[in-house]
N, C-alpha and C positions, 0 to 999 in steps of 0.2 A: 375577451378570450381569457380564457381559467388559466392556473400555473399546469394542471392536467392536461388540456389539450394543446399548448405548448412543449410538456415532455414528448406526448404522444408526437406531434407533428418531427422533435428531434430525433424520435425512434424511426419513425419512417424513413428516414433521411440514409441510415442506414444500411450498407450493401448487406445481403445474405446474399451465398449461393444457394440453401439451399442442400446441400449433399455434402461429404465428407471428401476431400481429397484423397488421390488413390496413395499418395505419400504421406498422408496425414501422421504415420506412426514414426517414420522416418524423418520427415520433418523434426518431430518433438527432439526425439534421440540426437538429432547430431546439434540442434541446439539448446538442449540441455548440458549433453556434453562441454560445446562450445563454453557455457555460461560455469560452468563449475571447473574450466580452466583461468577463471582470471577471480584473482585473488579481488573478495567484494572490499577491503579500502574502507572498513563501515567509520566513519568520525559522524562522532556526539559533540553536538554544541548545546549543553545547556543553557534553555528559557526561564526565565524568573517567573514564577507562576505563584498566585497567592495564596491557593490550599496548603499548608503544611505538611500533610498526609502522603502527598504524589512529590514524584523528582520527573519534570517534564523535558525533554531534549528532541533537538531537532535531526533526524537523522538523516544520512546521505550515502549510497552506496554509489560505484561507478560500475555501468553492466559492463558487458564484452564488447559493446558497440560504440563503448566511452559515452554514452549519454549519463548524466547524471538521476538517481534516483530517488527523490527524496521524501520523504513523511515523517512522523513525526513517535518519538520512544518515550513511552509513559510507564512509571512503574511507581509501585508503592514505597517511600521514603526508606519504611524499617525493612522491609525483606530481600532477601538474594534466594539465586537458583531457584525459580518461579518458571512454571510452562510459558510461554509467549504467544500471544495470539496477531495474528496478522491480518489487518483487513484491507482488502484492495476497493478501490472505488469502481464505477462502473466505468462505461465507454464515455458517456458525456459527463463526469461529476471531477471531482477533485478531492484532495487528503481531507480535507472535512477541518472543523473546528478542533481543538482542544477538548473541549469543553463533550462533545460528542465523545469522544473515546474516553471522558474519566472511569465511567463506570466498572469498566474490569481490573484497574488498579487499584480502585477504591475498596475493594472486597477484598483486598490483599493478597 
């Protein structure tokens, strides 16, 4: 069996309905709302990493549901106030390596 037909088999696994709930807009709105009532608590713990160039830290926010949220804040050593990019993983993946997200730091 391939690493492919293993994702594939995890994608099926998968519920869809299918169709859009009739609250779907409603839904968002009142937990969005919810979520930008509770002050996100962001703590950096700096990771020793051995490129020179990046300052790597682990980040953690707490949602409205108290789960903890964590991945991981890469930035280029010399600059401040810089756009930030955010990548979320999929349904079945995780924050990824280090090593995977250097590239948009590295560009400065």
């Amino acid at each position: 069996m391939t690493i492919i037909e293993d994702k594939l088999r995890e994608l099926e696994k998968i519920p869809f309905l299918g169709i859009r709930p009739q609250d779907f807009e409603d839904f968002w709105r009142k937990n969005l709302q919810k979520e930008k009532s509770v002050p996100p608590g962001l703590e950096l713990k700096k990771i020793p990493y051995p490129l020179s160039k990046v300052e790597v830290f682990e980040a953690t926010v707490l949602a409205s549901d108290q789960v903890k949220l964590q991945g991981y804040f890469i930035r280029p050593k010399s600059a401040r106030n810089l756009p930030g990019l955010v990548r979320f993983h999929g349904y079945s993946s995780n924050r990824g390596q280090i090593s995977e997200l250097l590239l948009w730091a590295l560009q400065g």
